[in-house]
C-alpha positions in Angstrom: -61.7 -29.4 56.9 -60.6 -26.3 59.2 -63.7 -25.8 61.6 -63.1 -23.7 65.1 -64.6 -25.6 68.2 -67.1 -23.8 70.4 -67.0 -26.1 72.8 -64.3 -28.3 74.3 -63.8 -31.6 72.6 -62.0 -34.5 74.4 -59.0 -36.0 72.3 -59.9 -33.2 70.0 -59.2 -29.5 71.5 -60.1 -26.7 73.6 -62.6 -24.1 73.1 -61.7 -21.3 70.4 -59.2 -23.6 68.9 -59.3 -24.2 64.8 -58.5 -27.7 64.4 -58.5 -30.0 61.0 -60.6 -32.6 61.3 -62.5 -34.4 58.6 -65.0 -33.3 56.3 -67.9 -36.2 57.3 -66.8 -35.7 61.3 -67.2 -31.9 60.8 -70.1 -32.2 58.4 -72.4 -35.0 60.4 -71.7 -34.5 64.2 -69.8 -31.4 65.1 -71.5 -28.7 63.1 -74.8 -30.0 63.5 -75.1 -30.1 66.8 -72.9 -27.0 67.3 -70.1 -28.0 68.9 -68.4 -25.9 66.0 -68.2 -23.7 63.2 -66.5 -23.9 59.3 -63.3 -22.0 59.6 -64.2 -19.8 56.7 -63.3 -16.1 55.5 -66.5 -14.8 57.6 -66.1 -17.0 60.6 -62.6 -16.8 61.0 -63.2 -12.5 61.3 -66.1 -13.2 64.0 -63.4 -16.0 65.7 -61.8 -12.7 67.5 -65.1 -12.0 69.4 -66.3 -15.3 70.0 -62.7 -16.0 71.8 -63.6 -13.0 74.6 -67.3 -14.6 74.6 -65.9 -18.1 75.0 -63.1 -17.1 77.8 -65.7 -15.2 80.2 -68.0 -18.3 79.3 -64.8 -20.9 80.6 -64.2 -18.1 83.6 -67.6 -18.6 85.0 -67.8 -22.4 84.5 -64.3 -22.1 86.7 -65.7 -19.7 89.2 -69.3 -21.9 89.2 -66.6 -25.2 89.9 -64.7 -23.3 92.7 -67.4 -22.4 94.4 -69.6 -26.1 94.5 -65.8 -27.1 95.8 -65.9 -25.2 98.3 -69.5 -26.4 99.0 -68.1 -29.9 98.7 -65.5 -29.8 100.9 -67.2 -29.5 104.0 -69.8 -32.4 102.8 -69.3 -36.2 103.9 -71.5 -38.5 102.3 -73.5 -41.6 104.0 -74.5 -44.4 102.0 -76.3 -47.4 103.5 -75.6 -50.9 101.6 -76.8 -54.7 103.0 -73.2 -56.2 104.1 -72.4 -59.1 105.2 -69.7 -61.3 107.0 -66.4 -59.0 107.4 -68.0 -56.2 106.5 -68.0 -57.4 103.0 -71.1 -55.4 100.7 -73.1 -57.6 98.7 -73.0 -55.8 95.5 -70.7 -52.7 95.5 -70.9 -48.7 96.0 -70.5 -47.4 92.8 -70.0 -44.0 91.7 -73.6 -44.0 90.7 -74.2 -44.6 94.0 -72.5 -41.7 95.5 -73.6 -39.0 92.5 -77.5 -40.0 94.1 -76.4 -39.2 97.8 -75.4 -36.4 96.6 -78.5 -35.7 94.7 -80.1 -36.2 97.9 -78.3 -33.3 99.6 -79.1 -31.0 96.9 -76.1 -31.0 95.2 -76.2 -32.4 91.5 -73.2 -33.7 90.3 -72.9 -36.3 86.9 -71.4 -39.8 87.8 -68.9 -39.5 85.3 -67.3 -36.4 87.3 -66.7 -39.1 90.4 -63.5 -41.2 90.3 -63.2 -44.4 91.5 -60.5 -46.4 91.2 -62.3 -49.4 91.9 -66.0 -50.2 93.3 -65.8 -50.0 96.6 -66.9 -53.4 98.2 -66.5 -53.0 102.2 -67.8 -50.6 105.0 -65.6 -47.9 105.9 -64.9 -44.2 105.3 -63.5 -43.5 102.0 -61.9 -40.5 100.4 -63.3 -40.1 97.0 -61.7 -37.7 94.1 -64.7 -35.3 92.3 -63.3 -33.8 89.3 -65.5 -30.7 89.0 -63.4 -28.9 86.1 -60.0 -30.0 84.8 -58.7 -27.9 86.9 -60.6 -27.9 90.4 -60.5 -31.2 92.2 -62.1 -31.6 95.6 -62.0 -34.8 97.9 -65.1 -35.6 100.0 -65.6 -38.6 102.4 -68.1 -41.4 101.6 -68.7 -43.2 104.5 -70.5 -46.6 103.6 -72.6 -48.4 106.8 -74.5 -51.2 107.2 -78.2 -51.2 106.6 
């Protein structure tokens, strides 16, 4: 089944794409919760308008990601954490962890949007990758001290 995707879809497409994907993926998940439409005769005519729609839409979630960037960039973060013997944490900083610092200085962010590589399991000052939009990336430090 044809169906055009209003929303981008990982492993699947962008916005504004028609893809082929099957009938009972198209039928139970992505239409009914409107991620997309049936790429019919009808649709297909009102595809043209909803591409302009859907471009100024991905142009002002670009603009909103430049701009908290920006915000970001000038932003270290503080986390406190119990450590012990050579500065070793018990437990770890995770990026649950930093997402609620964050939180705390107003700025919402989802912890999915922080990469880690790895936990991060000793005091220090870190530099930390926020993916924000596919395309923006910012780096903010995360300094971790002892309680």
């Amino acid at each position: 089944m044809k169906v055009i995707l209003k929303d981008d879809v990982k492993g699947l497409g962008n916005m504004g794409q028609v893809v082929d994907v099957s009938d009972g993926y198209a039928r139970n998940f992505l239409i009914p919760k409107g991620i997309a439409l049936e790429a019919n005769v009808k649709n297909m005519k009102a595809l043209e308008h909803q591409k302009r729609i859907i471009q100024e839409k991905a142009k002002k979630i670009m603009n909103q990601a430049k701009d908290l960037s920006e915000k970001m960039a000038n932003l270290s973060v503080v986390i406190k954490a119990k450590a012990g013997e050579e500065e070793k944490l018990f437990g770890s900083v995770t990026s649950m962890d930093i997402a609620e610092a964050f939180k705390n200085q107003g700025i919402d962010i989802d912890k999915k949007k922080i990469v880690l590589e790895e936990p991060i399991k000793r005091l220090g000052t870190y530099t930390v990758n926020v993916k924000l939009h596919p395309e923006v990336i910012t780096t903010v430090n995360v300094q971790v001290i002892p309680e």
